[in-house]
N, C-alpha and C positions, 0 to 999 in steps of 0.2 A: 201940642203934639208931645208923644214921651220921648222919654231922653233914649235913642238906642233904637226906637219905631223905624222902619225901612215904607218910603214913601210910596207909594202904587209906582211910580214911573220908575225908581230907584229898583223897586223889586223886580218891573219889567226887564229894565236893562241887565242886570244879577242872572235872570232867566237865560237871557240872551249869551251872554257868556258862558253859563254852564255848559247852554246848547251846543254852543260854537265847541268846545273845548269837550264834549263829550264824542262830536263827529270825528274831531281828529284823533281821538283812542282807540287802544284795541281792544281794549279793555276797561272793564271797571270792579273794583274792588272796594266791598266796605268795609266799613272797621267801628268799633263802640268806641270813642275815644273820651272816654269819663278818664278822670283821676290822672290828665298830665298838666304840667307846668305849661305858660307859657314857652320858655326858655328849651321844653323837650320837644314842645310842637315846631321850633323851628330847629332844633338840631331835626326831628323826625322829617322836615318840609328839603332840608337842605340832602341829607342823605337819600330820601323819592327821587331828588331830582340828579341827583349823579346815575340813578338808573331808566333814569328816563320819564318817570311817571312825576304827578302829581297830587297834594292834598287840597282835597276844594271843604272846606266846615261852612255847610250851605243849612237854612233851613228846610225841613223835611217837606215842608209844602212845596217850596220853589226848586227842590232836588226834583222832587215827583212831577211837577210840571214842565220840568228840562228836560226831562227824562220820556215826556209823552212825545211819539210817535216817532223817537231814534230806534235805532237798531238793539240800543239797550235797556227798552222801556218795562224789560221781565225781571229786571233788579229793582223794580220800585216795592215790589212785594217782599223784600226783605228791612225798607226801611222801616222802622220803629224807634225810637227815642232818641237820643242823642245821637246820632250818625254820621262821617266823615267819608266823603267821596273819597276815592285812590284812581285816579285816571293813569291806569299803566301804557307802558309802546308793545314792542310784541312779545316781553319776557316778564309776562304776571307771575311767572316760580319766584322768580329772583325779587320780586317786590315783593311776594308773600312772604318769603324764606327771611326779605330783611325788616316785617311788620311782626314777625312771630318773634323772630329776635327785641327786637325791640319792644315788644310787650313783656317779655320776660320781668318779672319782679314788681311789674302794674300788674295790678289785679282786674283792674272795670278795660282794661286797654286789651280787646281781642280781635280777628279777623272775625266777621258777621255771616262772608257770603261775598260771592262778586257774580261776575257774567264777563266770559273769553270765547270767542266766536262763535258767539249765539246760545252759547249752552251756558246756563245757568246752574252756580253750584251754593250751595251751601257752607257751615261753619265747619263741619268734619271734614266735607270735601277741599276746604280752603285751608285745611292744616295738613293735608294729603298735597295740595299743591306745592306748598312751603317747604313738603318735604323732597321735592323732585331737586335732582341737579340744575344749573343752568342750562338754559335752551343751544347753547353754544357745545355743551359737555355733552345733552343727551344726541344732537345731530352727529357729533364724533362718532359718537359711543354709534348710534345706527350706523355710519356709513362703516366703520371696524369691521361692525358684525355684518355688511353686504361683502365689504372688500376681503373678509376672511375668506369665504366660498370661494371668491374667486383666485384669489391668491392661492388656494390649494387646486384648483383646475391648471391655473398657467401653472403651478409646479410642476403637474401629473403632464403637463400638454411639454413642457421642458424634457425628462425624462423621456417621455416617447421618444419625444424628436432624437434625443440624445443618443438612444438604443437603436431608431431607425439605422442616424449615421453608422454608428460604431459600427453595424452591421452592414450596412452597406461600403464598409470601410474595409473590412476582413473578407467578403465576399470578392471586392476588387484586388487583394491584394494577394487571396486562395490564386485568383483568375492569371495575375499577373504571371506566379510562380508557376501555377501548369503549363502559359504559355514557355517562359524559361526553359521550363527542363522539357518539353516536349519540340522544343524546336532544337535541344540541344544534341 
């Protein structure tokens, strides 16, 4: 046998974990990872995993057959040559955003393509992700812009109220003085 060869049961089991560890993603994201160090692939392993995700460097047959008949089996059409699984949680911006950084100044080291709730994107679209805020920033940012509307309703619904009173403040106090001087 050669030196480095993965045995059929060995590759079985390799399979098996992919699978396993592909179910519990939200996501998947690939990356060309030519031209790093050892020593960057675990600063790049250690940094995924403070956001949640993970790097699997699987071979492309046994990626593509982990990958048959999960929910993420339409990212096997992007694997091609050297290729590094990115198994994200539910914030693929923020793993993209720190795989583009991180590519910065590698040249063969780029986002490929992934797949995030069913929809399959591409390398352009994957630098379009990278450029989104975190998932935490853009929910703010939408509930702002719900709670803006409303905040100017309860303003406007404030001020009614507030002109009802007054008015109905001056009206009882009109009523008070006619009675006064009409009984006086």
């Amino acid at each position: 046998m050669k030196w480095g060869a993965m045995r059929k049961a060995e590759k079985k089991e390799e399979v098996k974990k992919i699978k396993k560890r592909l179910e519990k993603s939200d996501g998947v994201l690939l990356l060309c990872y030519r031209g790093i160090k050892v020593y960057e692939s675990n600063e790049l392993r250690r940094m995924l995993k403070t956001l949640g995700a993970e790097l699997r460097v699987v071979k492309n047959s046994l990626a593509r057959i982990a990958l048959e008949g999960t929910d993420k089996e339409k990212v096997s059409s992007l694997i091609e040559g050297p290729v590094a699984l990115v198994l994200t949680g539910d914030d693929p911006s923020s793993v993209a955003k720190a795989l583009k950084q991180f590519s910065q100044g590698r040249k063969e080291f780029r986002l490929l393509g992934g797949l995030y709730s069913g929809r399959l994107f591409d390398e352009k679209e994957a630098e379009w992700l990278a450029s989104l805020p975190p998932r935490d920033i853009l929910i703010a940012k939408m509930l702002g812009s719900v709670s803006s509307p409303v905040g100017s309703l309860v303003s406007i619904g404030e001020r009614v109220i507030s002109k009802l009173i007054y008015t109905l403040s001056a009206v009882a106090r009109k009523r008070e003085l006619e009675e006064n001087q009409g009984g006086a």
